[in-house]
N, C-alpha and C positions, 0 to 999 in steps of 0.2 A: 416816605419814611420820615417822620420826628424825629427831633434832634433836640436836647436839653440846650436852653439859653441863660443868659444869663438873669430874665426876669423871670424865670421860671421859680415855683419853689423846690425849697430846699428838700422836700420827699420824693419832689418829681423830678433831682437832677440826682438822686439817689437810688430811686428806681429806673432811673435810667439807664445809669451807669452798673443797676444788677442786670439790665435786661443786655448789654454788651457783656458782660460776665456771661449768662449763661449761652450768648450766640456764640462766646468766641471756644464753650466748652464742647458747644454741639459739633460746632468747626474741625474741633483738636481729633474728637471720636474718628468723625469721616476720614479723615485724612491718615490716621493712623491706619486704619481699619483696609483704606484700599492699598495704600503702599508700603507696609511695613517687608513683604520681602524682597523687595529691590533694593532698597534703605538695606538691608543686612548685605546685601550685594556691591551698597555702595561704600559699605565701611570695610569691609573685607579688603576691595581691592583698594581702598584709600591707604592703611595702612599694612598691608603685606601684599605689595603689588609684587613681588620677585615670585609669589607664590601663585597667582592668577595673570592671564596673559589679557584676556579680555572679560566678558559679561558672560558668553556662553558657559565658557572654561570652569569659569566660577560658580556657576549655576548650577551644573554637573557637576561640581567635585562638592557642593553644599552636599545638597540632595543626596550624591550616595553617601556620604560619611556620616551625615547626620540627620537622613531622611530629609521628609517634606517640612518637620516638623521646626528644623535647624535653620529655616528660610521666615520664622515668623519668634528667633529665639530674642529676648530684649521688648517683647512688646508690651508686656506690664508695664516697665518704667519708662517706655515708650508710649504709650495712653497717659502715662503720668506726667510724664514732660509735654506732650501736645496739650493738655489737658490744662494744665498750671498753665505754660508761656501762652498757650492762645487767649484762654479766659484774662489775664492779665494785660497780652500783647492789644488784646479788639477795645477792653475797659480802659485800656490805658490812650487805644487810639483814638476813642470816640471823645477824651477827657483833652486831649490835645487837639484836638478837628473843632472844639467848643472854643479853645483861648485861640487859635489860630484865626476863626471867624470872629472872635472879637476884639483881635489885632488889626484885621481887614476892614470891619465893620460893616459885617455882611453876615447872611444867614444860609451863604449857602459857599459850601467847599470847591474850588478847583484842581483835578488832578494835580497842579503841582500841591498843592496845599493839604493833599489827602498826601503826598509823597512825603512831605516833611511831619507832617504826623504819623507816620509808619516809622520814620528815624527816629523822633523823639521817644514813642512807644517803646522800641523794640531796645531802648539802654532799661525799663523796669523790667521789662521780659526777660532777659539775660538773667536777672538774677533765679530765677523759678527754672529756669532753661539747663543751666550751668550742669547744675547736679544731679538732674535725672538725665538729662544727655549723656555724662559721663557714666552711670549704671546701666544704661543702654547699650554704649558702646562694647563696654568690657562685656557684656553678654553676647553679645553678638559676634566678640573674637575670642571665646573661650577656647576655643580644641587649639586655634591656632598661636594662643600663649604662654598654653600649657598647663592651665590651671583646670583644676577637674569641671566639667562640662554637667555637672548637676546643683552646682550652687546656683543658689536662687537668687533675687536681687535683696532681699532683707539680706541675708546673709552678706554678700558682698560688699551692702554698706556698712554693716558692724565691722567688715575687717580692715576698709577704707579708713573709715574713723578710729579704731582701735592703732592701726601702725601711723596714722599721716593727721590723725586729728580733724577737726572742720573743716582747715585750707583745703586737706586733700578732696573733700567734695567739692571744691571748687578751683578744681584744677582747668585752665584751661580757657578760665573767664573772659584773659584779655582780649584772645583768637575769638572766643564766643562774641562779643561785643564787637571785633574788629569785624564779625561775619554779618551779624543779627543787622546792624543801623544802617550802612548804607545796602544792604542788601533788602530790607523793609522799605527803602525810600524805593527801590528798582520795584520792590514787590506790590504797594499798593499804587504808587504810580501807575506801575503796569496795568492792574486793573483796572484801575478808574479810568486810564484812558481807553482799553477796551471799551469798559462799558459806555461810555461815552461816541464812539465809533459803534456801537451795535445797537446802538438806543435808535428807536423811531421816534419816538414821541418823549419829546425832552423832558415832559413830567411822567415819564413812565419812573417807577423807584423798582417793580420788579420782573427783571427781565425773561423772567421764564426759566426753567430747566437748562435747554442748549447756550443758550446764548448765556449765564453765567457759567456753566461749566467752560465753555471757552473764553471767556475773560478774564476766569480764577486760571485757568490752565495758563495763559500766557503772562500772568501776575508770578507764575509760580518760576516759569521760565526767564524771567525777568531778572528773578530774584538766585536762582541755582545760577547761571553762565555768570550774574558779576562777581559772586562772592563764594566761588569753586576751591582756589586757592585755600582761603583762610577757611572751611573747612577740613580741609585734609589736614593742614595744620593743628587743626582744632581735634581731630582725630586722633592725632600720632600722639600729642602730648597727652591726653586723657588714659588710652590704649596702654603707654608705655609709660606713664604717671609720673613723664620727664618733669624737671626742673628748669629746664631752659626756658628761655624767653621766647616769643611768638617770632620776634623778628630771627631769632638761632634757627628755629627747628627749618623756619622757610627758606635760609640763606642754605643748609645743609642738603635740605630735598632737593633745592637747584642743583648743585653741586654732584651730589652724586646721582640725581636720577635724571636733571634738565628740567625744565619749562615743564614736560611732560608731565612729569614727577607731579606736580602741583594739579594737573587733570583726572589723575585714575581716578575709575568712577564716578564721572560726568555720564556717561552712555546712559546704566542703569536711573540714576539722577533722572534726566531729562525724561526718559519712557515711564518713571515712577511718578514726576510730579506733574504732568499733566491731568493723569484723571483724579488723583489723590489732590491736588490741591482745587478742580473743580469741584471734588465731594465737598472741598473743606467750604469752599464759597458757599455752595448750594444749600448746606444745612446750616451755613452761618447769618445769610441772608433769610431763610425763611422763620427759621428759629426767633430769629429778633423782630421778623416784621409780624408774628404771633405774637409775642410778647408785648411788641411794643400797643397791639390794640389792645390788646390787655389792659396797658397803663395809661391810654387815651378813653377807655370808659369806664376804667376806675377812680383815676384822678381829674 
């Protein structure tokens, strides 16, 4: 795989950085597309855990209340958030993996150094992340807020906007951020050391179907067990369009639900992001290594 340098020209570190744009948008699709109804599973019980005991419980009381259909509700703005942060999070990681090798002075990345440009990537990501995250979420806990269970996501940002103005689309940011950077350094870390361990042949760049499906799966796992917490966080403020500060809402979960409090919804997590974040690899890596011949015999 090619990688934009710094003697490169200025169309070719352009087209470069379109060709990370659209891997990272093929990425956002996959990964939507295979786990969005665990993800409703996983929001459910993050923020109305007194309501769901475990993953089954919650799976069964979706489904009959709100059909099959209630298990895949949020996934417009949920395409749209994968869609935005990935294409942004991979263009922004590949733009960082470029000054980091020419910090090192070297042309080529070490998993740590793929780790710290997944941290640096993932504070532009946040911002694209923030606000369909939060239209996501409130769709996903409609019946259980009370709000009528047919409003669509346009609608529910006119009314976002209309009572709480632009902040209120970006409720939520700090948790977002506290979640996104070092859980992106766990997440491509993760990967790259996989693949790095499942590589035969050290210039191999694409490892085939299985073998990334398991090093995006444990990239994903990587990345969900460090930074569990500061979602549920990220959940409850969004959900319940609190005011409080990231560090209130988490000093409060302890308080009255325990340590615990800050895990519900880890289960469905973990059973969701391994084939959904191997989709996300799989079409992210092949995606880009089309493209990228693309712009090695055009330019």
């Amino acid at each position: 795989m090619s990688y934009s340098t710094s003697t490169d020209s200025p169309i070719r570190q352009l087209a470069i950085g379109f060709v990370d744009l659209m891997a990272g948008s093929a990425g956002g699709v996959a990964n939507v597309l295979t786990g969005q109804p665990l993800d409703t599973i996983k929001v459910k019980m993050q923020t109305f855990p007194h309501l769901y005991n475990n993953t089954i419980n919650c799976l069964k009381q979706t489904v009959t209340k709100d059909g099959w259909r209630g298990l895949y509700a949020g996934t417009t703005p949920a395409l749209a958030a994968n869609v935005a942060e990935n294409s942004v999070l991979f263009c922004a990681y590949g733009f960082c993996q470029q000054m980091i090798c020419q910090i090192r002075q070297t042309n080529s990345c070490q998993p740590i150094d793929n780790a710290f440009a997944g941290f640096f990537a993932a504070f532009f990501s946040s911002f694209t992340l923030c606000p369909t995250e939060l239209i996501k979420c409130k769709l996903q806990a409609l019946r259980e807020t009370g709000v009528q269970t047919h409003i669509g996501s346009i609608q529910l940002t006119r009314q976002i906007l209309q009572s709480e103005g632009v902040p209120g689309m970006f409720r939520g940011l700090t948790s977002t951020m506290a979640r996104e950077m070092p859980g992106y350094f766990c997440f491509f870390g993760g990967y790259e050391l996989a693949k790095s361990y499942l590589r035969t042949d050290p210039d191999e760049e694409n490892l085939g179907l299985l073998k990334t499906t398991i090093a995006g799966g444990i990239g994903g796992m990587c990345l969900w067990t460090s930074i569990f917490p500061f979602d549920v966080v990220k959940s409850r403020i969004q959900i319940e369009s609190s005011r409080q500060t990231m560090t209130a809402v988490l000093v409060k979960i302890v308080r009255t639900e325990g340590v615990r409090g800050l895990y519900k919804g880890l289960t469905p997590t973990l059973l969701r992001t391994f084939p959904s974040t191997g989709a996300l690899f799989v079409a992210y890596e092949n995606t880009k290594e089309f493209f990228t011949k693309v712009v090695d015999k055009t330019l």
